[in-house]
N, C-alpha and C positions, 0 to 999 in steps of 0.2 A: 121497281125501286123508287121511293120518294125522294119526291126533289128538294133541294135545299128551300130552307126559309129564310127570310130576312124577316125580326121579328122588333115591334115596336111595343113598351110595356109600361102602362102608366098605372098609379095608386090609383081607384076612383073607392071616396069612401071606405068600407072595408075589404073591399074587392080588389084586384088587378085585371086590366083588361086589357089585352095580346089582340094586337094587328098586325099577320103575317103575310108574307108577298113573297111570290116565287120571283124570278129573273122576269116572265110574264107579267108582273104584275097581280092586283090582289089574289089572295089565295082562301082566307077567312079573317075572323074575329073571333073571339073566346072567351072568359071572365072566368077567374078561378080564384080560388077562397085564399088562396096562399102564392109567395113567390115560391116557395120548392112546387105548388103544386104546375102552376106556368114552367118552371124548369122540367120537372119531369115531362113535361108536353111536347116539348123542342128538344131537348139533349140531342134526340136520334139524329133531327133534320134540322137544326137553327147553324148556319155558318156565322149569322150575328143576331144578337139580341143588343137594342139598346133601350135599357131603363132611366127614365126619368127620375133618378132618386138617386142622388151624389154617391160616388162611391172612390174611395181613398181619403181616408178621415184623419185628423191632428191627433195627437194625443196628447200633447201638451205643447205650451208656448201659442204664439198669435194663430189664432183658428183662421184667419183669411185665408183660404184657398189662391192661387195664385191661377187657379179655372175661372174661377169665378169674382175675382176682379175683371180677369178681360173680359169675360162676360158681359159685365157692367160695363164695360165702356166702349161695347159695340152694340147695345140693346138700347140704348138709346131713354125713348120713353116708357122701355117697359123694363129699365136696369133695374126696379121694385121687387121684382120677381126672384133675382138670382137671391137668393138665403143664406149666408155663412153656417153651416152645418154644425151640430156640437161636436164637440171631441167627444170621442169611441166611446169612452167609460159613461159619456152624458146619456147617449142615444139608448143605454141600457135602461135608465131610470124611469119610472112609471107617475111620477107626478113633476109639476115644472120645478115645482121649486125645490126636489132634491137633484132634479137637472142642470137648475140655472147655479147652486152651491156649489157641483162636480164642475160645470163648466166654468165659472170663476176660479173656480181654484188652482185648474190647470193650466186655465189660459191669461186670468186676469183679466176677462172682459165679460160684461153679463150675457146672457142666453135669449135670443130675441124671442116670443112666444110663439112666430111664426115656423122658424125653425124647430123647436118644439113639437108642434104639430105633426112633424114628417118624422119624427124622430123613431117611432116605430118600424117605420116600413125602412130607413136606414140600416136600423140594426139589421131587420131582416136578409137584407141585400145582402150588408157585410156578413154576416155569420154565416149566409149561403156559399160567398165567392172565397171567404177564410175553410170551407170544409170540405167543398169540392170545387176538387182543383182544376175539371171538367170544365165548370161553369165558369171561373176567375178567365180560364180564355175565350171565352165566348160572348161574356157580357160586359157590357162597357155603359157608360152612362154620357144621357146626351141631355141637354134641354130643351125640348120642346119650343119656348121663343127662340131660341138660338139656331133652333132648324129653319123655323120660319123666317126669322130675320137674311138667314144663308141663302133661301131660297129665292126670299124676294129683292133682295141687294139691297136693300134698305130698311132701317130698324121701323119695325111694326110700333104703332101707335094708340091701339086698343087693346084691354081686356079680351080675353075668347070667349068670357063669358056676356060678353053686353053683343047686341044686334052688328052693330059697327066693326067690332072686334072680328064674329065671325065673317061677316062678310070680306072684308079685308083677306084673312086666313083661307078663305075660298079661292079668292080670285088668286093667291099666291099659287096655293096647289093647281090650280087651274093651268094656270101658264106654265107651269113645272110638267102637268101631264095632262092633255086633253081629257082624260079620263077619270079623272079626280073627284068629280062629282058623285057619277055612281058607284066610285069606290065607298066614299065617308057614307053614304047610302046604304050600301049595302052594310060597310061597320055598324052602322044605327042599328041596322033589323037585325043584326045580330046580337045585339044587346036588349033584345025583348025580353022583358021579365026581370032586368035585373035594374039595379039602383046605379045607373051609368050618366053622366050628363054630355051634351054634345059635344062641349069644354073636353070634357075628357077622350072622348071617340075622335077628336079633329089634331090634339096632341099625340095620341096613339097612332093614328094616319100617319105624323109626319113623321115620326120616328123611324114607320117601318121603312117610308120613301130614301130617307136618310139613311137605313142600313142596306136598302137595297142597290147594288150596281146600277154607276149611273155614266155618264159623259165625264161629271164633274167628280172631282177627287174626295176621299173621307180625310177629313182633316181633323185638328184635335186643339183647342184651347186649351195648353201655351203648348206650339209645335213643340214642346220640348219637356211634355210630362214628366216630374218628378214620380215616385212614389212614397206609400205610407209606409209604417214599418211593419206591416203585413204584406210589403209588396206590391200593394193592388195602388194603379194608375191614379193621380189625383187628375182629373182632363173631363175636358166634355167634348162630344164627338159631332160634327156636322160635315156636311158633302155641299163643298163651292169651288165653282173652277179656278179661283184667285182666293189665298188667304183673309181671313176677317181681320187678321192683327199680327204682326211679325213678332210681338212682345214675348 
């Protein structure tokens, strides 16, 4: 019988790429063309998946997520990163500017480009966890510095993609689990061949760490998730023995 997963899943490029961990510890890495296709992969054996890619969207009125404000104000020098996400009908649209038209309209505030960007692999999420109803309990969305910030008690201060940044991001997993090292090791050689950046394999680590059973508790930005009106949680999920924020 296969053991449970604890699965961590970030966008890289046009890909996603799944870092899974038993109660032991690593288990593999993966890169698949699609999120249904990473779902199909885990359905059997994922007890949690957490994706890196907002999930529980506005559909009209102020898009601020009430996740991702606290976000911002325990990430410290890297609060840049949290994104206010377009509203539902936005993340549909395939050029910005009939994105940033949909998201003023609904919400009355313009559409940053950066958010933009992610607005693909959004929809995807959503349209997966709105169809099957399997996957809406299983996968949750976490952030990446948020995990890291959790891990190492204090808001991280680099990039992951600059020298400094990784290094930082090392030494946090490190103290988190002596093993940490030949773990993102091993995630690396598992992504031979494909178009993955370290950036991306070191966020996908912590994901999986953070869905994996630990000492410290999974906890959820704002303890007190609202939902969207499809239901699904607006929250980002990390594992700390004391809350980030009571807000």
């Amino acid at each position: 019988m296969a053991e449970d997963l604890y699965v961590g899943v970030v966008r890289s490029g046009d890909a996603w790429l799944a870092v899974a961990f038993t109660t032991d510890g690593f288990d593999h890495a993966a890169v698949f063309e699609g999120i249904g296709d990473c779902w199909a992969r885990y359905e059997e054996t994922a007890r949690l998946v957490l994706v890196a890619v907002p999930v529980g969207l506005v559909e009209s009125g102020d898009p601020v997520r009430r996740c991702d404000e606290r976000a911002r104000a325990v990430l410290g020098p890297r609060a840049e990163t949290v994104t206010t996400p377009p509203v539902r009908e936005a993340t549909r649209k395939q050029r910005y500017s009939a994105a940033n038209r949909t998201h003023e309209r609904k919400s009355g505030a313009a559409l940053s480009e950066a958010a933009f960007d992610r607005s693909d692999a959004i929809a995807m999420v959503d349209e997966l966890l709105q169809e099957v109803p399997e996957a809406a309990a299983v996968v949750r969305s976490a952030h990446p510095d948020l995990c890291f910030r959790a891990f190492a008690g204090e808001p991280l201060e680099h990039p992951s993609a600059v020298a400094a940044g990784y290094a930082e991001r090392m030494r946090t997993l490190a103290h988190y689990d002596r093993d940490a090292a030949p773990t993102v090791q091993h995630a690396a050689e598992a992504t031979a061949g494909h178009d993955v950046t370290v950036a991306d394999v070191l966020d996908a680590v912590v994901l999986a760490y953070t869905a994996t059973p630990g000492a410290a508790d999974l906890r959820t930005l704002p303890p007190d998730p609202p939902t969207d009106a499809a239901g699904l949680p607006m929250e980002l999920v990390y594992r700390a023995a004391a809350p980030l924020d009571e807000g």
